[in-house]
C-alpha positions as CSV (number, residue, x, y, z in Angstrom):
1,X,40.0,-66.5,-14.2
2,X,36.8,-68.1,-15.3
3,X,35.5,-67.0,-18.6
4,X,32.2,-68.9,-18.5
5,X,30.5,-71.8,-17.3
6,X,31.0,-74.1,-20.5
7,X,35.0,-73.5,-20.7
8,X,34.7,-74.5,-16.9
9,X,33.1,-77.8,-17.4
10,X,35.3,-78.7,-20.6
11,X,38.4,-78.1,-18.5
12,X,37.7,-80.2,-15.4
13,X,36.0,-82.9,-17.5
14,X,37.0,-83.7,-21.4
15,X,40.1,-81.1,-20.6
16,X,41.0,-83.6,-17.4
17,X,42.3,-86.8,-19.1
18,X,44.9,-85.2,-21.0
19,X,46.5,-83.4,-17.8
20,X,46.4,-86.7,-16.1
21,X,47.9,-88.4,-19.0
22,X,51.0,-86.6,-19.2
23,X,51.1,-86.1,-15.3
24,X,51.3,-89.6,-15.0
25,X,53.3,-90.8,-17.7
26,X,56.0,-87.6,-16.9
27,X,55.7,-89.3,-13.2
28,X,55.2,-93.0,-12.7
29,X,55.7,-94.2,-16.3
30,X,53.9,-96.0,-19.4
31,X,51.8,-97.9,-17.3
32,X,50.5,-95.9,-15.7
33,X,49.3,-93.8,-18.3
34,X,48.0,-96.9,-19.9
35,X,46.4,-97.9,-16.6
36,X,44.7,-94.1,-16.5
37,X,43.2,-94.8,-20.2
38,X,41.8,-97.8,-19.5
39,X,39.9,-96.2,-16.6
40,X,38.9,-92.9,-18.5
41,X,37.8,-95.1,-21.0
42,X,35.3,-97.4,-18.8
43,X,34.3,-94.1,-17.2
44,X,32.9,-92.7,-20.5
45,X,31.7,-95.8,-21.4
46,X,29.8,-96.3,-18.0
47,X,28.1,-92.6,-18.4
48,X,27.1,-93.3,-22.2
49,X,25.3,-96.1,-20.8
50,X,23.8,-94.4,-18.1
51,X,22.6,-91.5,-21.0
52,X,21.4,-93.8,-23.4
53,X,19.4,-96.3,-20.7
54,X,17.2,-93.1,-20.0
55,X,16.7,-92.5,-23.2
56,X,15.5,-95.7,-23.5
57,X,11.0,-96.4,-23.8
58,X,9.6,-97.7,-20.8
59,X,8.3,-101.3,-20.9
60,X,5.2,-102.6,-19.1
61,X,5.6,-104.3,-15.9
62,X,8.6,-101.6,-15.2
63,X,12.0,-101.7,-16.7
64,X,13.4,-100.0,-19.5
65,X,14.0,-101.6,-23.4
66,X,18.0,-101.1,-23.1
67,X,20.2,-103.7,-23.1
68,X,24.2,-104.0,-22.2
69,X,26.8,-106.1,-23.7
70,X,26.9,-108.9,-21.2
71,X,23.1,-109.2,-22.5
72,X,24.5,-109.5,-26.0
73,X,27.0,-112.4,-25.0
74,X,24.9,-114.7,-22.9
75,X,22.9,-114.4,-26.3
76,X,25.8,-114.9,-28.7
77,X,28.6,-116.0,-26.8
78,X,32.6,-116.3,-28.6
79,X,31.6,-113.5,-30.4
80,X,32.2,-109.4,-30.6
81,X,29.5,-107.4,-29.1
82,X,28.4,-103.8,-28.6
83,X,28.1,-102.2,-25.7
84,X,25.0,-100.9,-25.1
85,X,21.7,-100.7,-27.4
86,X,18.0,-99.0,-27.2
87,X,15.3,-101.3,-28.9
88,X,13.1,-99.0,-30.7
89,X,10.7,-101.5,-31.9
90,X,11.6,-101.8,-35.7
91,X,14.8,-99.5,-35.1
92,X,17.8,-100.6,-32.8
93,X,20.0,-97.9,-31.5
94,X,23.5,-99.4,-30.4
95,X,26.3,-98.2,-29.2
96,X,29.4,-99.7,-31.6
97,X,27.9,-102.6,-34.3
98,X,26.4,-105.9,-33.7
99,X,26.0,-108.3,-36.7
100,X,24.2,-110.9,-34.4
101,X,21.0,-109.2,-33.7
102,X,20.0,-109.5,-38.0
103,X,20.4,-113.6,-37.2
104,X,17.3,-114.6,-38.1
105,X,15.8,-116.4,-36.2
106,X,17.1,-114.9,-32.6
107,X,18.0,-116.8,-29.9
108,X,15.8,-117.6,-27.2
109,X,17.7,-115.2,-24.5
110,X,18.6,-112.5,-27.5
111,X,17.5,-109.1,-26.0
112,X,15.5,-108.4,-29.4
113,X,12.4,-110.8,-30.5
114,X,12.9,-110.5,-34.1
115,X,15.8,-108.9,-36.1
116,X,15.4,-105.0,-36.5
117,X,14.3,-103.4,-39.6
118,X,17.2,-100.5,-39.0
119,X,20.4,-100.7,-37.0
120,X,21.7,-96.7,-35.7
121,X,25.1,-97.8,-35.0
122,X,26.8,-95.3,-33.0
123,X,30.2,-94.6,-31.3
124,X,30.4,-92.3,-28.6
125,X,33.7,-90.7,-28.2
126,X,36.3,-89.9,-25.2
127,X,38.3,-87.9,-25.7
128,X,38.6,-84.5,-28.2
129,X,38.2,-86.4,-31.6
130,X,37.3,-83.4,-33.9
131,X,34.1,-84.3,-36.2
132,X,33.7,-82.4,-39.2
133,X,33.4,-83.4,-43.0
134,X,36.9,-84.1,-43.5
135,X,37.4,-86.7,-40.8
136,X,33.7,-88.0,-41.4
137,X,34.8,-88.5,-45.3
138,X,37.8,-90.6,-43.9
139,X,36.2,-92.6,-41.2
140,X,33.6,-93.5,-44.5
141,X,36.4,-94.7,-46.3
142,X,38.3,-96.9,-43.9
143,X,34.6,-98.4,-43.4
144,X,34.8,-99.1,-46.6
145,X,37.9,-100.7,-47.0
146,X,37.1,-102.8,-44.3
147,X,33.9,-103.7,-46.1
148,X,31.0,-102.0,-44.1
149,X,28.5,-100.6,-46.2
150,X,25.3,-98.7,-45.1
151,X,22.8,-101.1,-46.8
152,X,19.5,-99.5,-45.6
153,X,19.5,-102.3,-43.1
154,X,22.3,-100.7,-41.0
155,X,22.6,-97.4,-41.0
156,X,25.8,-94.6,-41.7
157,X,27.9,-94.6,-38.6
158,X,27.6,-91.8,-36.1
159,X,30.4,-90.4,-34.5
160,X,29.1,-88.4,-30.9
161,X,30.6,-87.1,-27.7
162,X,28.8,-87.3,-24.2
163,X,27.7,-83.8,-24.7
164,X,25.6,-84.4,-27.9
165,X,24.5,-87.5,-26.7
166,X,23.4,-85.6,-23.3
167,X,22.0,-83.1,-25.8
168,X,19.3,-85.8,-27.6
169,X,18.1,-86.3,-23.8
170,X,15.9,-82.7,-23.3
171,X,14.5,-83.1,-26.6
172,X,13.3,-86.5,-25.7
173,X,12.3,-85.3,-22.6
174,X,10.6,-81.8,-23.5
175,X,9.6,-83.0,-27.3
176,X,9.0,-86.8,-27.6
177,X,12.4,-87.1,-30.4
178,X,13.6,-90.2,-30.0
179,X,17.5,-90.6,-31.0
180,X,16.2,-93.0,-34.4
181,X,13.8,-89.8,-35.5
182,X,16.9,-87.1,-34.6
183,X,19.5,-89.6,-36.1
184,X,17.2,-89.3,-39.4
185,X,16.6,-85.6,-39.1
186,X,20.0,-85.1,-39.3
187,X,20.7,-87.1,-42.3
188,X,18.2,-85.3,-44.4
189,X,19.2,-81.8,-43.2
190,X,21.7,-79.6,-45.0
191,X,24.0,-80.7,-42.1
192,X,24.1,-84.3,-42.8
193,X,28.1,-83.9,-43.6
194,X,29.1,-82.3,-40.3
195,X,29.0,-83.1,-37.1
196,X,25.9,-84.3,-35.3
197,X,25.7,-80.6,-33.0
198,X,26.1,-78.6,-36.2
199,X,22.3,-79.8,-36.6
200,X,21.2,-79.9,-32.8
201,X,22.5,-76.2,-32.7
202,X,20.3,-75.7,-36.4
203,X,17.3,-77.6,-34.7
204,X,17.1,-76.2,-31.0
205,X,19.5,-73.1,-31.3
206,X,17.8,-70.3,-28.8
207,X,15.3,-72.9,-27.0
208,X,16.2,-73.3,-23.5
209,X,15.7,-77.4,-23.1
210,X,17.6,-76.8,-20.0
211,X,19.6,-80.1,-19.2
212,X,19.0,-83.7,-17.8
213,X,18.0,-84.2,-13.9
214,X,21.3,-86.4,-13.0
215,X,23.5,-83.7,-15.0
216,X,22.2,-80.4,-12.9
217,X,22.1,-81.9,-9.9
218,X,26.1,-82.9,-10.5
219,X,27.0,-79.3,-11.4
220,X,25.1,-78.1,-9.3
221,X,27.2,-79.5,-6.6
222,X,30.3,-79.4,-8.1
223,X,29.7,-75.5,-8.3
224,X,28.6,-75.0,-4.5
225,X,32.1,-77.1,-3.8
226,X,34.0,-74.5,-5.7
227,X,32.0,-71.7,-4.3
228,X,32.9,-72.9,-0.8
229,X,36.5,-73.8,-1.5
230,X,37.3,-70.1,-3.1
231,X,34.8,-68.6,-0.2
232,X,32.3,-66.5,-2.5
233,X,29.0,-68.0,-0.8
234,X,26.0,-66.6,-2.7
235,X,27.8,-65.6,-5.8
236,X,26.2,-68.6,-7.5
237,X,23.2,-70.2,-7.3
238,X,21.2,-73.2,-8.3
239,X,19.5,-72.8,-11.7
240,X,15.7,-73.7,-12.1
241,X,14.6,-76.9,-13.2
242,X,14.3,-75.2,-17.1
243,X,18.2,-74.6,-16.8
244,X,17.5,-70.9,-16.5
């Protein structure tokens, strides 16, 4: 039984890797669960990439300012990298942390001109990691210990799944809110401490953004297989380009 469309979704995507996991360690062993992380986790990664390069402003001449982390080690090679970012113009939105791009003066083949005035670093999450100020308050600490600081320069980490990252899309889409100006709406809300869709659920809660093109278009066909395969033709149908 289906209860709704979202517990649907969860359980054949985020709900997926962890019935894989143990199907394949019960079944072929250790390495092949390993093997079935390692491609879970360049699935996610590939998608975050995908959702953030759309998010990305448009240059002229065509092209869009996002850059990957094979950009970042032609740039700085023997080094570690992130691995994706969105250049902003003075704001740098990047996908895990990269010390290189404050160098100053950048490389000739650096995807940035001149070192940003803000780094957003953010890490987007695989699997079910639950955000909320307890584990926020730890993952602060350990950043800490380890010696990372927000200094004004770089900004407080952010912790997302694809879902809220997918969720920044619509507003830039339908509102002009680029991730930097939600990233620093949340941080002054009253939901600063908690998880980044406590305050996307504050912000846009009853507005129907509907959801990116590439998304729709997926479920929309993944629902007309399952309509097929359990033979109820007509019982569903494609939403409208609003999400209604």
């Amino acid at each position: 039984m289906v209860l709704d469309e979202r517990y649907l979704v969860e359980r054949v995507t985020r709900g997926l890797y962890w019935l894989v996991h143990d199907h394949e360690k019960e079944t072929y062993g250790d390495k092949a669960r390993g093997a079935w992380t390692q491609v879970w986790s360049e699935m996610v990664e590939t998608r975050a990439e995908d959702q953030l390069r759309q998010m990305a402003p448009s240059l002229f001449g065509g092209g869009r300012a996002f850059f990957t982390e094979e950009a970042l080690q032609a740039a700085f090679p023997r080094t570690k990298n992130c691995d994706a970012g969105i250049d902003f113009g003075g704001d740098l939105v990047l996908a895990e942390v990269a010390d290189n791009l404050l160098c100053r003066p950048q490389p000739g083949n650096s995807p940035v001109k001149v070192p940003p005035s803000r780094i957003f670093p953010v890490v987007v999450i695989s699997g079910q990691y639950p955000v909320n100020p307890l584990t926020i308050r730890y993952i602060n600490e350990q950043l800490t210990a380890e010696g990372h600081r927000p200094d004004g320069t770089v900004q407080p980490l952010t912790v997302m799944d694809l879902e809220e990252l997918e969720g920044c899309h619509p507003l830039l889409q339908r509102k002009g809110r680029t991730l930097p100006q939600l990233l620093d709406a949340w941080r002054a809300s009253p939901y600063r401490d908690a998880a980044f869709r406590n305050y996307l659920a504050h912000d846009i809660g009853g507005q129907e953004l509907g959801r990116p093109a590439d998304v729709q278009d997926a479920l929309a066909e993944s629902f007309e297989v399952i309509q097929r395969l359990l033979g109820t033709p007509g019982a569903w149908t494609r939403p409208g380009p609003t999400g209604h």
